[in-house]
C-alpha positions as a Markdown table, in Angstrom:
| # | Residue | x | y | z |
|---|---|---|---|---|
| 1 | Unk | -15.0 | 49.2 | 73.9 |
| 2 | Unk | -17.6 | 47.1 | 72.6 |
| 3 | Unk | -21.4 | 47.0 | 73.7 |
| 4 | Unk | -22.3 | 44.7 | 76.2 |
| 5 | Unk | -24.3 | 41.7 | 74.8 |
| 6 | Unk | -27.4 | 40.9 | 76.1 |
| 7 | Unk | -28.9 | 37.7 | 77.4 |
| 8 | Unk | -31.0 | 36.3 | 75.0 |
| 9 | Unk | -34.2 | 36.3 | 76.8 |
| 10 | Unk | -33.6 | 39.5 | 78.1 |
| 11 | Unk | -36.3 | 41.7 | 76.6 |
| 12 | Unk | -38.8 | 38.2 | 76.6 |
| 13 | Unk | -38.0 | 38.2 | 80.2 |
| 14 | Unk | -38.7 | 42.0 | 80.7 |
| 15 | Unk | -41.7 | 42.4 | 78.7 |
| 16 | Unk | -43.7 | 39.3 | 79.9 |
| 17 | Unk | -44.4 | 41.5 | 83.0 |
| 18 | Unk | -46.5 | 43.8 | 80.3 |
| 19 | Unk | -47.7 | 40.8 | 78.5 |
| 20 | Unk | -51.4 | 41.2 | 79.4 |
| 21 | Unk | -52.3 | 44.4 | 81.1 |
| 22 | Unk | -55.9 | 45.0 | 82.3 |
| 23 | Unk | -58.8 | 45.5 | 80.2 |
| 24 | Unk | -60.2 | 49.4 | 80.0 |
| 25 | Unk | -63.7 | 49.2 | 80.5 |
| 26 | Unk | -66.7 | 51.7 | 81.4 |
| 27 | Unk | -69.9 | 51.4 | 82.7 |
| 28 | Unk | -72.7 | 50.2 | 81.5 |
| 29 | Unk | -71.0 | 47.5 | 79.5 |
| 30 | Unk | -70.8 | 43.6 | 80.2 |
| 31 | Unk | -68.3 | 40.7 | 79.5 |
| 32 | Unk | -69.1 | 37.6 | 78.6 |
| 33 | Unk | -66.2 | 34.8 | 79.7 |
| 34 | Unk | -65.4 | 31.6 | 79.2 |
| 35 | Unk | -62.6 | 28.8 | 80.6 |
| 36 | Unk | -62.1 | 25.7 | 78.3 |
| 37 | Unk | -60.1 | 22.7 | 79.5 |
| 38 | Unk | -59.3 | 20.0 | 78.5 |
| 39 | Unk | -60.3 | 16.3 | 80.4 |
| 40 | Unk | -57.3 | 14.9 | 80.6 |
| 41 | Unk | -53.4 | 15.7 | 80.8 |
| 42 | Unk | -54.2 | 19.8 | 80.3 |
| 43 | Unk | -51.0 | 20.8 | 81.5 |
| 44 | Unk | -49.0 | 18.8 | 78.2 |
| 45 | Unk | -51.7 | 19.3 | 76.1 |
| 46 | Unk | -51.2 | 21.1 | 72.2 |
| 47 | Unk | -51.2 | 24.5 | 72.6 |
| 48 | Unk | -51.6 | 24.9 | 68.8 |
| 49 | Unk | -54.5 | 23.1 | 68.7 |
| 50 | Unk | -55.6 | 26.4 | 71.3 |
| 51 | Unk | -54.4 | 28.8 | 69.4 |
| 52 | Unk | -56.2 | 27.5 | 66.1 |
| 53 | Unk | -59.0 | 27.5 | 68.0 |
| 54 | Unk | -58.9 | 31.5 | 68.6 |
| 55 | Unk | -57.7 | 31.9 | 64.8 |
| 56 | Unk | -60.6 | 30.3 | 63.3 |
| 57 | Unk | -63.1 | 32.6 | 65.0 |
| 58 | Unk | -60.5 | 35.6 | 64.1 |
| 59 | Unk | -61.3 | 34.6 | 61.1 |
| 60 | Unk | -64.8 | 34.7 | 61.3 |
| 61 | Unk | -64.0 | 38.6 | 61.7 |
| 62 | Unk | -61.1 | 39.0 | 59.4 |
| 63 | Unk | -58.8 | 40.1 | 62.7 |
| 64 | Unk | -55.3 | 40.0 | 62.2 |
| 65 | Unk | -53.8 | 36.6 | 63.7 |
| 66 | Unk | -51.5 | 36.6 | 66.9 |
| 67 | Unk | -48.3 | 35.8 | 66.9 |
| 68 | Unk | -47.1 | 32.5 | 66.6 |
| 69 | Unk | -46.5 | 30.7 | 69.9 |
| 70 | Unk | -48.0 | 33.5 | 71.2 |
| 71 | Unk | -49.9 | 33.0 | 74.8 |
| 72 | Unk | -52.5 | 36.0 | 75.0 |
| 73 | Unk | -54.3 | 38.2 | 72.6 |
| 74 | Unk | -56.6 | 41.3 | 73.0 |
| 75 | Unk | -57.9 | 43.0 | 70.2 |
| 76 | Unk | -61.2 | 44.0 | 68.4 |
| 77 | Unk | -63.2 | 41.3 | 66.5 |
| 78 | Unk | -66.4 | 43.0 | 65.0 |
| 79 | Unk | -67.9 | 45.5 | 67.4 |
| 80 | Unk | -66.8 | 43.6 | 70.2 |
| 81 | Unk | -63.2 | 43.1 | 72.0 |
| 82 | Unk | -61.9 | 39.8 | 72.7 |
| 83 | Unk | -59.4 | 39.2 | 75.2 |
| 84 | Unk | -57.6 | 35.9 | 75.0 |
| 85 | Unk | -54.7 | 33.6 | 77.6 |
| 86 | Unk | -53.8 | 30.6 | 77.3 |
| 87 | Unk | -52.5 | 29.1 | 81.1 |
| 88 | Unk | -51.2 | 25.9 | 82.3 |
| 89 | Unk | -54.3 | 23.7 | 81.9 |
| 90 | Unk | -57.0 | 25.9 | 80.5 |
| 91 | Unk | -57.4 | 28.5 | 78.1 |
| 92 | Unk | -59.7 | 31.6 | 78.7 |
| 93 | Unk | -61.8 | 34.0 | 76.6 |
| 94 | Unk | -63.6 | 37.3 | 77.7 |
| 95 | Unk | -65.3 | 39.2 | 75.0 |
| 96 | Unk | -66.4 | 42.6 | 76.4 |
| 97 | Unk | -69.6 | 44.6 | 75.1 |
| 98 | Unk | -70.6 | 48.1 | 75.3 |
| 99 | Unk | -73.7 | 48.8 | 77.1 |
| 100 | Unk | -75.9 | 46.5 | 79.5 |
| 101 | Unk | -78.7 | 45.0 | 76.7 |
| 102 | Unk | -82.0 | 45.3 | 77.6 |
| 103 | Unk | -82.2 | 41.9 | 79.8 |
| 104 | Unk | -79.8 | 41.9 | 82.6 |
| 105 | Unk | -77.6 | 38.6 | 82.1 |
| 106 | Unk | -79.4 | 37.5 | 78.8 |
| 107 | Unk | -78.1 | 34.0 | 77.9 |
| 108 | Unk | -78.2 | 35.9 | 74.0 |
| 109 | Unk | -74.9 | 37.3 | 74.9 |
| 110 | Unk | -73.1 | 34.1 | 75.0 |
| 111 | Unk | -74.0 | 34.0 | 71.3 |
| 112 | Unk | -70.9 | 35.9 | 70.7 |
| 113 | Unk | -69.3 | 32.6 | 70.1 |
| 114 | Unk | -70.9 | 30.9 | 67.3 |
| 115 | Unk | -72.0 | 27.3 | 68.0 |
| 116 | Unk | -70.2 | 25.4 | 65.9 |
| 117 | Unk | -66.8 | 27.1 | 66.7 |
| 118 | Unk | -67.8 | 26.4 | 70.5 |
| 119 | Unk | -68.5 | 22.6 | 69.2 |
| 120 | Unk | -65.1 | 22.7 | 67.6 |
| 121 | Unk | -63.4 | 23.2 | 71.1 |
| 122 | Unk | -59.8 | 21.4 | 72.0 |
| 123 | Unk | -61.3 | 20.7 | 75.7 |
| 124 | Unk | -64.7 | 21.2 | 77.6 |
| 125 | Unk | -66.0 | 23.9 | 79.3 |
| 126 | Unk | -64.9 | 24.6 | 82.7 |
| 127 | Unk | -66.9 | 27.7 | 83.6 |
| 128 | Unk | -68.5 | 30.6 | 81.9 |
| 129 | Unk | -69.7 | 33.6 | 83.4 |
| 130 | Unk | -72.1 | 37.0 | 82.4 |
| 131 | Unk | -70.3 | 39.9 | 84.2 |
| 132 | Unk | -72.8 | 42.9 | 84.2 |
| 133 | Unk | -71.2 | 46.8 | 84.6 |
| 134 | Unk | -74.0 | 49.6 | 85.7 |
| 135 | Unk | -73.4 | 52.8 | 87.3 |
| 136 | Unk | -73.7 | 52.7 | 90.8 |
| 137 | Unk | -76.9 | 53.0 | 92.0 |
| 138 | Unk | -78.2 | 53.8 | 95.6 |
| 139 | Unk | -77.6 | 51.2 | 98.1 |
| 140 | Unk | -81.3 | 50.4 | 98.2 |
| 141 | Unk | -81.5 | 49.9 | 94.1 |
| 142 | Unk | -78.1 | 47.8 | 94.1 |
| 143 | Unk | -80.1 | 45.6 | 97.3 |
| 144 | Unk | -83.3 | 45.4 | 95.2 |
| 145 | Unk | -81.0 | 44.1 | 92.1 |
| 146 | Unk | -79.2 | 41.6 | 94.0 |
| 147 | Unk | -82.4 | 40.1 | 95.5 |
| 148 | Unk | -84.0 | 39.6 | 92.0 |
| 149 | Unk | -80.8 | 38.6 | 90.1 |
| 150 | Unk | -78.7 | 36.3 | 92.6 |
| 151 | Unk | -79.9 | 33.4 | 95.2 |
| 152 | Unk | -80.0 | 35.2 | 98.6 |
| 153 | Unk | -78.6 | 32.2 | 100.5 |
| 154 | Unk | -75.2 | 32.1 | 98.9 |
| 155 | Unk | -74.7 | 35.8 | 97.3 |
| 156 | Unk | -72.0 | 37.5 | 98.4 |
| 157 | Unk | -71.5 | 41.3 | 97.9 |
| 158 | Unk | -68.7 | 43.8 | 99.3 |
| 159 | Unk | -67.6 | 47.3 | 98.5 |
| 160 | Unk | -63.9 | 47.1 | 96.7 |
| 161 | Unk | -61.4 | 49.2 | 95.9 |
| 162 | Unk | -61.4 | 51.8 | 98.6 |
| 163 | Unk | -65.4 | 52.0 | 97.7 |
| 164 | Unk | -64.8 | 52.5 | 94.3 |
| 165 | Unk | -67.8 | 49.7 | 93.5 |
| 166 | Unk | -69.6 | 47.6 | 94.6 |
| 167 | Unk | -69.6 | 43.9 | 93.1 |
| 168 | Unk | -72.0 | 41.0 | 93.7 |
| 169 | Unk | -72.1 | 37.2 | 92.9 |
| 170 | Unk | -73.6 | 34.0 | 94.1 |
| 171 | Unk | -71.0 | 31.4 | 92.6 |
| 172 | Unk | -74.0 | 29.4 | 91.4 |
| 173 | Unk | -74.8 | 28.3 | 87.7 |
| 174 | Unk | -78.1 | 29.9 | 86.5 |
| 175 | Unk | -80.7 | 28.0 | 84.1 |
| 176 | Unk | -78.7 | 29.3 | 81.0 |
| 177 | Unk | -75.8 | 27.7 | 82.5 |
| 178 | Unk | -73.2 | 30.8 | 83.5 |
| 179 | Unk | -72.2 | 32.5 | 86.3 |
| 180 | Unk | -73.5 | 35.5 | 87.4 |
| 181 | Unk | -71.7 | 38.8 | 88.8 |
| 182 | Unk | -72.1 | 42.5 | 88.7 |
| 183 | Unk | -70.5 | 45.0 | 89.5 |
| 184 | Unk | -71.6 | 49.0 | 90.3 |
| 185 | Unk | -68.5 | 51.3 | 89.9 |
| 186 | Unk | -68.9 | 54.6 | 91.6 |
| 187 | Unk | -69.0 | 58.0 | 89.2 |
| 188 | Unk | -65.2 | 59.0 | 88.3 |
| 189 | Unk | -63.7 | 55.2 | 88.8 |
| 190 | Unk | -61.1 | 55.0 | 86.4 |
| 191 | Unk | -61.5 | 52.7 | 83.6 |
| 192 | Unk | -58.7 | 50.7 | 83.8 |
| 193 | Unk | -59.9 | 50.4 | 88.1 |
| 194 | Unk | -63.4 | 48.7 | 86.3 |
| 195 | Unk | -60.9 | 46.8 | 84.0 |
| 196 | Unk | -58.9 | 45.5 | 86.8 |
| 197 | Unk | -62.7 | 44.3 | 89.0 |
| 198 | Unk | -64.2 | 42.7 | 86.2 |
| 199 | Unk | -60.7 | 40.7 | 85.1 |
| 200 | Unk | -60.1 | 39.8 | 89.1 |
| 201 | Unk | -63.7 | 38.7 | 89.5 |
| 202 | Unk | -63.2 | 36.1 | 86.3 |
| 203 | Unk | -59.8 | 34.9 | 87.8 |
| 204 | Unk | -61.6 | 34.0 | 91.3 |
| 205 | Unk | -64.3 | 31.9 | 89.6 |
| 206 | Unk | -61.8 | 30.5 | 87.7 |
| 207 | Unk | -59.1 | 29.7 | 90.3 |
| 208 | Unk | -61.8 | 28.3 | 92.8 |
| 209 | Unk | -63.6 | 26.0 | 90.1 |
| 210 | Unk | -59.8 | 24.2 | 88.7 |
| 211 | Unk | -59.3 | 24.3 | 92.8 |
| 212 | Unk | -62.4 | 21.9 | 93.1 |
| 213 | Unk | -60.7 | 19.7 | 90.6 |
| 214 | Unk | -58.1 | 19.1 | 93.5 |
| 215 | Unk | -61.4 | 18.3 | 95.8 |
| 216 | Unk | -63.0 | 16.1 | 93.2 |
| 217 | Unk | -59.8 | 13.9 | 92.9 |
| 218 | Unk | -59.6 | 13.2 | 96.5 |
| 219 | Unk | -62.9 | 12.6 | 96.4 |
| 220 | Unk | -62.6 | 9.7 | 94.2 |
| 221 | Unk | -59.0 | 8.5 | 95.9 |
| 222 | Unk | -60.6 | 8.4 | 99.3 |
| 223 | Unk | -62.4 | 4.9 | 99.7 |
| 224 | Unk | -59.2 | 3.1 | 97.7 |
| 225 | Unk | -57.2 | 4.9 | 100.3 |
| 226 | Unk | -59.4 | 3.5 | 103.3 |
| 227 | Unk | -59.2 | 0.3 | 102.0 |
| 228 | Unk | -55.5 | 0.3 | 102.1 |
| 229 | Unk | -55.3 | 1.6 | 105.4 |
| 230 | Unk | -57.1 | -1.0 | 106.7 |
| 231 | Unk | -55.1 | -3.5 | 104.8 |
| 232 | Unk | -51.6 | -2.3 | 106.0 |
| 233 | Unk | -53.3 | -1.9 | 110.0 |
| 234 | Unk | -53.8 | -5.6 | 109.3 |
| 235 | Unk | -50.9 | -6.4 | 108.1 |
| 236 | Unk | -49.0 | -4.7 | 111.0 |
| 237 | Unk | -51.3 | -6.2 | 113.2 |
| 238 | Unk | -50.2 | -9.8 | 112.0 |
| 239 | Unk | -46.4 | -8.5 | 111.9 |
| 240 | Unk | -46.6 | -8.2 | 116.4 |
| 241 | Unk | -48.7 | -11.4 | 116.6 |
| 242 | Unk | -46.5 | -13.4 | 113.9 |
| 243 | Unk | -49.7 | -14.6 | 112.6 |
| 244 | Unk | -48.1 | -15.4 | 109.1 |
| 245 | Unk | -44.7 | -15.9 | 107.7 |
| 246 | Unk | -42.8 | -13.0 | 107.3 |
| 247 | Unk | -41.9 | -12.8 | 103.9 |
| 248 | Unk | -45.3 | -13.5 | 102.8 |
| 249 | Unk | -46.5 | -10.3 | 104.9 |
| 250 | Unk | -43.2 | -8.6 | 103.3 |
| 251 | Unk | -44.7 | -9.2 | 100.3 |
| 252 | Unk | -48.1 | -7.6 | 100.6 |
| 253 | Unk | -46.5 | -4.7 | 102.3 |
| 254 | Unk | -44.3 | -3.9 | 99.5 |
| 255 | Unk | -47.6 | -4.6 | 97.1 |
| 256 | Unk | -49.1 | -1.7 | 99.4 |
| 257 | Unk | -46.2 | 0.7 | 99.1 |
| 258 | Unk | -45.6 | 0.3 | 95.8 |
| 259 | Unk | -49.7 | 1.3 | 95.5 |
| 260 | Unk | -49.4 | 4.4 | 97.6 |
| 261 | Unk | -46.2 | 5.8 | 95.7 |
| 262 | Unk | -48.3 | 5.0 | 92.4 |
| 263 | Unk | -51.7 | 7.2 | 93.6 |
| 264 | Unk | -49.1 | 9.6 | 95.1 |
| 265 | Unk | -47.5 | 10.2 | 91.9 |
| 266 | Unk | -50.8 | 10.5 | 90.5 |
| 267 | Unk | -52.1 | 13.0 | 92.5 |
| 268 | Unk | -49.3 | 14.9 | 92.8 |
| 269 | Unk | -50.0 | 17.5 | 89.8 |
| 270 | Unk | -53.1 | 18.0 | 91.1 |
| 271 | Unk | -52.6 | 18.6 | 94.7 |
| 272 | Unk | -49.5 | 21.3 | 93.4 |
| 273 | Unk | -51.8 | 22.8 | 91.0 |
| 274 | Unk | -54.7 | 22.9 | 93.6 |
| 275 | Unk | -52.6 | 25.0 | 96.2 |
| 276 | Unk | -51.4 | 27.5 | 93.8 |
| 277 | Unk | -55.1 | 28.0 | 92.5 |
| 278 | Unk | -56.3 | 28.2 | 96.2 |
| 279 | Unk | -53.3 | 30.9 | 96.9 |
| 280 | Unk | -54.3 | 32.8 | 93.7 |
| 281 | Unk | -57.7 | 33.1 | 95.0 |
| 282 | Unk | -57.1 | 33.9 | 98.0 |
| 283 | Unk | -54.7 | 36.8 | 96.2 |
| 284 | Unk | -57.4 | 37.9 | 94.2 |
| 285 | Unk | -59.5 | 38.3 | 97.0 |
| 286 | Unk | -57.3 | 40.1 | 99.1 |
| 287 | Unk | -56.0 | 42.9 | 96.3 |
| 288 | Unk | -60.2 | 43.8 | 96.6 |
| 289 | Unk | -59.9 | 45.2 | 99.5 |
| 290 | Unk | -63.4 | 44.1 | 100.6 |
| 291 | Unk | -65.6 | 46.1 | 102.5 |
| 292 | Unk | -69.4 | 45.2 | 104.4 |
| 293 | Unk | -71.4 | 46.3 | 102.4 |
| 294 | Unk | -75.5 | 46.6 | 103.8 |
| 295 | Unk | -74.4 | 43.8 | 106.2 |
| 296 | Unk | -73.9 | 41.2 | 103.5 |
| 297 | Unk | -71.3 | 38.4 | 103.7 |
| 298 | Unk | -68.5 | 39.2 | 101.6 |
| 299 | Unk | -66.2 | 37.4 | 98.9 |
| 300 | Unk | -63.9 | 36.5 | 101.5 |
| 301 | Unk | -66.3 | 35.3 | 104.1 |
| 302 | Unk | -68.1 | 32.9 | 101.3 |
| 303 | Unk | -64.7 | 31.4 | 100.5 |
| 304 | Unk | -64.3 | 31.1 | 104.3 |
| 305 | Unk | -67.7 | 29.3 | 104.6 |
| 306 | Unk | -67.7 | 27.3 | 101.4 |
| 307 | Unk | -64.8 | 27.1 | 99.6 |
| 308 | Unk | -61.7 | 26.6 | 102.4 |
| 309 | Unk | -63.0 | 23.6 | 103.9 |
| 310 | Unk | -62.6 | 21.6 | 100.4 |
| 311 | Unk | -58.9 | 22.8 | 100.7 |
| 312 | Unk | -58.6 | 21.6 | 103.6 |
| 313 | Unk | -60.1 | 18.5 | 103.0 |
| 314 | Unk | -57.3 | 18.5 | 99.8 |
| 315 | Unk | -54.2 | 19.6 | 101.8 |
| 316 | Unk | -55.5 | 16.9 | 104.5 |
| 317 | Unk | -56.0 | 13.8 | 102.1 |
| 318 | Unk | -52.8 | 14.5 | 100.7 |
| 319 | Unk | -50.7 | 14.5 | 104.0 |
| 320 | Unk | -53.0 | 11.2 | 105.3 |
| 321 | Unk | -51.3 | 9.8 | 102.0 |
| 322 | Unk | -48.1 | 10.5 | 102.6 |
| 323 | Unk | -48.4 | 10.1 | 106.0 |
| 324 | Unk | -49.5 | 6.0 | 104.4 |
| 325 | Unk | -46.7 | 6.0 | 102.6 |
| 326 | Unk | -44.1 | 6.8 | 105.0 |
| 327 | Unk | -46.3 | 3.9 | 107.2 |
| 328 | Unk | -45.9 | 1.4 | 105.2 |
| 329 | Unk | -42.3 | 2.2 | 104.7 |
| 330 | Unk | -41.5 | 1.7 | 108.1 |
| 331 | Unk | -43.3 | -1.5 | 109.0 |
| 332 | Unk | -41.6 | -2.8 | 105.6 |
| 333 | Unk | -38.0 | -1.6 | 106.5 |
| 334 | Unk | -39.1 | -2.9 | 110.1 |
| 335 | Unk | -40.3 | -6.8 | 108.6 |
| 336 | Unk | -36.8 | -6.4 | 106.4 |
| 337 | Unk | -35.4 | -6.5 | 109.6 |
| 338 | Unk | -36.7 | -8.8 | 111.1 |
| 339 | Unk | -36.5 | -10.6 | 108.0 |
| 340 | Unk | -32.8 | -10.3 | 107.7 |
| 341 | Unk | -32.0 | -10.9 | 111.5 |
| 342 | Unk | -33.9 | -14.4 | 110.9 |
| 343 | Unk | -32.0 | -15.4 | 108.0 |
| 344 | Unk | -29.1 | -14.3 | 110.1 |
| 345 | Unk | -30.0 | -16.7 | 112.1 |
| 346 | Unk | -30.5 | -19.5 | 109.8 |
| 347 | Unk | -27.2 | -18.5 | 108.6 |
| 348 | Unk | -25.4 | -19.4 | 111.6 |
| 349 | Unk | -27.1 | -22.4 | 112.7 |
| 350 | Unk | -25.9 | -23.9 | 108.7 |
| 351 | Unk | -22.6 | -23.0 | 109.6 |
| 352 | Unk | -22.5 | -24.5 | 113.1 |
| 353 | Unk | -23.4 | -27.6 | 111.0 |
| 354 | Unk | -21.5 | -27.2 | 108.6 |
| 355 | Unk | -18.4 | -27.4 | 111.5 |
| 356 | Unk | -19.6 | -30.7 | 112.6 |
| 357 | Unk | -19.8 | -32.4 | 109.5 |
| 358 | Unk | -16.5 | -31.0 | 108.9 |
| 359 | Unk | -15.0 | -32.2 | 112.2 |
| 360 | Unk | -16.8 | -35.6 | 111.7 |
| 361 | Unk | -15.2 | -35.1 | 108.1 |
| 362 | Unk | -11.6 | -35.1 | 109.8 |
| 363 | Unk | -12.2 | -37.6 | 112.2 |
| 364 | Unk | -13.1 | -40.3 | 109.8 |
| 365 | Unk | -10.4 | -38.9 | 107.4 |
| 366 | Unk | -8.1 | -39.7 | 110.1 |
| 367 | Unk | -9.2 | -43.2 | 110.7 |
| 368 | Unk | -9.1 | -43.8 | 106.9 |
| 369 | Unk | -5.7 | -42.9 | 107.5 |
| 370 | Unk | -4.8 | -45.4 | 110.2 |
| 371 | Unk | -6.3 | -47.9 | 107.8 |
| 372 | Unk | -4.1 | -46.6 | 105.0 |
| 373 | Unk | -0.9 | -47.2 | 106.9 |
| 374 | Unk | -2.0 | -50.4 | 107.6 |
| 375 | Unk | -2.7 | -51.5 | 104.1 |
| 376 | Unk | 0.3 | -49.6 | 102.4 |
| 377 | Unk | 2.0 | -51.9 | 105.3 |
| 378 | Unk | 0.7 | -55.0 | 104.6 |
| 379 | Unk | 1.6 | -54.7 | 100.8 |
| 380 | Unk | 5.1 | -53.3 | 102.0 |
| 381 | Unk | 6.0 | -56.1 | 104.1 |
| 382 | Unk | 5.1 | -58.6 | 101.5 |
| 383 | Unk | 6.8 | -57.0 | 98.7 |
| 384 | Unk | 9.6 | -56.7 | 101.1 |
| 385 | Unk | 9.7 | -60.4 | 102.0 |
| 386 | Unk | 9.7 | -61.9 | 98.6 |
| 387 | Unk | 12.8 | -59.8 | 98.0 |
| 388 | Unk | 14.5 | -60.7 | 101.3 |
| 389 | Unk | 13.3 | -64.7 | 101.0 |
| 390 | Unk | 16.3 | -65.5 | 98.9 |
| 391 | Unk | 18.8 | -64.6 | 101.4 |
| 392 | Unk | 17.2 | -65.6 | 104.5 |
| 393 | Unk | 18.1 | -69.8 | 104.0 |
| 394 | Unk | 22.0 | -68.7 | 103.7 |
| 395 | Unk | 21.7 | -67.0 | 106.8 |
| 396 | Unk | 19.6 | -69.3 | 108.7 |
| 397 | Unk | 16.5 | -68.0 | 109.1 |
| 398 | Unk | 13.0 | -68.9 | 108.7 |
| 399 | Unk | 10.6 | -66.8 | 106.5 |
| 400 | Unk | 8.3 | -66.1 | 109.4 |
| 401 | Unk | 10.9 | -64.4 | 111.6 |
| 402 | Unk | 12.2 | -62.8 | 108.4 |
| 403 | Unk | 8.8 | -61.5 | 107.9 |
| 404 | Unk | 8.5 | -60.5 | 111.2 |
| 405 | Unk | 11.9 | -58.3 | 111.6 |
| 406 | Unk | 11.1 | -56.4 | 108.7 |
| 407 | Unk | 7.2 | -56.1 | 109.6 |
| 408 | Unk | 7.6 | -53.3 | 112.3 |
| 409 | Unk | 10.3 | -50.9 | 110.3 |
| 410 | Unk | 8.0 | -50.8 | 107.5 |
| 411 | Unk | 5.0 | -49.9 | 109.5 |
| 412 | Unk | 7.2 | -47.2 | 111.1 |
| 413 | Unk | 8.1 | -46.2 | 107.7 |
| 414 | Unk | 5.0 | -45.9 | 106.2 |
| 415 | Unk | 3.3 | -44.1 | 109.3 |
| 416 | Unk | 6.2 | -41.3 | 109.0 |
| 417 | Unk | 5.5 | -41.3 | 105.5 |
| 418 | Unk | 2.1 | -40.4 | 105.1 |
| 419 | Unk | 2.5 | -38.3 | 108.2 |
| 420 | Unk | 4.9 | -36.7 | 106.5 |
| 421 | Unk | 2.8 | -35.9 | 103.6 |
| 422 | Unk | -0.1 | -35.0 | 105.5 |
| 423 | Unk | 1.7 | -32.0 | 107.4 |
| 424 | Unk | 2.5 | -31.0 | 104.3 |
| 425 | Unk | -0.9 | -30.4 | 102.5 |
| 426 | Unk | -2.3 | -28.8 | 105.5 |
């Protein structure tokens, strides 16, 4: 018997699970990361042009190249390791460093991407961020830390991982222009376990800034969209007070759906992608397993404070435009109506005309009739007499009462004649 073929995507399929496994990290050491989009229409952009980018700093190394069409690479470039993924609008890069430098978040570590190759970008930055790995200290150390290296207001700071370290971060950009997080893994936490925090903390600054894309675009759509609804509240209002004709306020209400569907189909990546960015968050957040730690709010309750009410400001925007849409739907299929029962009614009256002119039609076709039998008579009789004149002296009688023998059987004649005829056609 022969072997079984396989599908061809079979071991693409099975190994993309594997595709990009956590980086193994130890403490100290740092990362330095960094999300580049592009402005416009990421999501079809030209993923060579991304992948170009990472060769030509490869280059710069004289590391081997990835594979072609390939959507991450990790390997080693100089002393350093590089970890690279290309995602549906963005591409990231996370270059991690042994040791902790002698300036904790030292805007000199960013240097590991040369200026003119970050110049060179496909797309802008959308955030970058100094991750800092130390051995835990005691909770009074990592407290003193905190205080000098994060803004007290906003920092947020839990115990992870069953307590296997403690990570900190304020989500706000520092003068150097990163953000800043740290993280304080406890003596014997696995390498891969530090990998997995410091990957996971990248992924929710990430996640949360391409969320507030979704937040940004509403924020723009919402005073069009208030001018709109007030535009189709007026025009309903004139529909119940039959302030204007209705196919003129047809009209604008098909000009205001046909807007609606157009910033709906806009929107409509965004609002996707902004839900599944929120939900990965969220994700990310949850697989921490946060703990309190010295009373602090944690990631969970910052994104609860801070973060959830954009997405809910998202989620709502985008079911008041819908909710337009399907409004303006209605009054229009609602105008159509009464659009259509008023032609309706146009219609009928036409053809109730339409039967009177055609029974004033018959009538006078009638009495053109009458006259008809009376001329085809007249000419009958006439013809009739000059042939009959001849014999009428023989017989001894006067034209006149000739004519007027043969005056009523000709009239008789011709009635039943066109009589006759007349049956017929109809």
């Amino acid at each position: 018997m022969p072997p079984i073929a396989d599908h061809p995507l079979r071991y693409q399929l099975a190994n993309e699970l594997h595709a990009r496994p956590f980086p193994s990290l130890a403490a100290p050491g740092r990362a330095v990361y960094l999300a580049i989009k592009r402005p416009d229409e990421a999501e079809s952009r030209d993923r060579q042009a991304d992948l170009d980018h990472l060769i030509a700093l490869l280059d710069r190394h004289g590391t081997d190249h990835p594979k072609p069409g390939a959507t991450h690479w990790f390997g080693q470039i100089g002393k350093h390791r590089l970890k690279w993924e290309s995602h549906t609008e963005f591409v990231t890069y996370t270059v991690f460093i042994d040791g902790t430098g002698a300036k904790p978040f030292d805007p000199d570590d960013f240097d590991v991407f040369p200026e003119d190759w970050l110049e060179a970008a496909p797309g802008q930055r959308i955030t970058s961020a100094l991750i800092r790995i130390e051995p835990r200290p005691s909770a009074e150390e990592i407290a003193e830390r905190i205080g000098e290296w994060f803004v007290s207001e906003s920092v947020a700071v839990s115990r992870v991982q069953d307590d296997c370290a403690v990570v900190a971060g304020d989500f706000r950009i520092d003068p150097a222009g990163h953000m800043r997080f740290a993280v304080f893994p406890s003596e014997g936490t696995g390498r891969r376990r530090i990998g997995r925090i410091v990957q996971r903390l990248a992924e929710i600054e990430t996640y949360k800034t391409m969320s507030m894309l979704g937040f940004q675009r509403v924020k723009a759509l919402s005073p069009r969209m208030g001018e709109i609804d007030q535009e189709l509240s007026r025009l309903m209002s004139g529909m119940t007070d039959r302030a204007a004709p209705a196919e003129e306020t047809l009209q604008a209400l098909l000009a205001v759906s046909a807007e609606l569907e157009s910033l709906s189909a806009q929107a409509s990546f965004r609002f996707g992608a902004t839900a599944a960015y929120e939900a990965i968050v969220h994700q990310r957040i949850e697989v921490m397993r946060e703990e309190r730690f010295e009373g602090r709010q944690t990631f969970n309750e910052f994104m609860m404070r801070r973060f959830d009410p954009a997405m809910r400001t998202v989620k709502s925007t985008q079911g008041r435009l819908q909710a337009m849409a399907d409004r303006a739907m209605r009054a229009g299929d609602l105008l159509r109506t009464r659009v259509d029962v008023a032609r309706s009614a146009q219609n009928q009256a036409l053809l109730e005309s339409m039967d009177r002119r055609a029974d004033l039609q018959l009538r006078l076709q009638k009495t053109v009739e009458g006259f008809s039998v009376v001329a085809i008579s007249y000419y009958a009789v006439s013809l009739l007499g000059y042939l009959l004149y001849p014999v009428a002296e023989p017989l001894g009688v006067s034209k006149g009462v000739l004519t007027a023998a043969i005056t009523l059987p000709v009239v008789a004649i011709v009635f039943l004649a066109v009589r006759r005829i007349r049956t017929k056609l109809d």
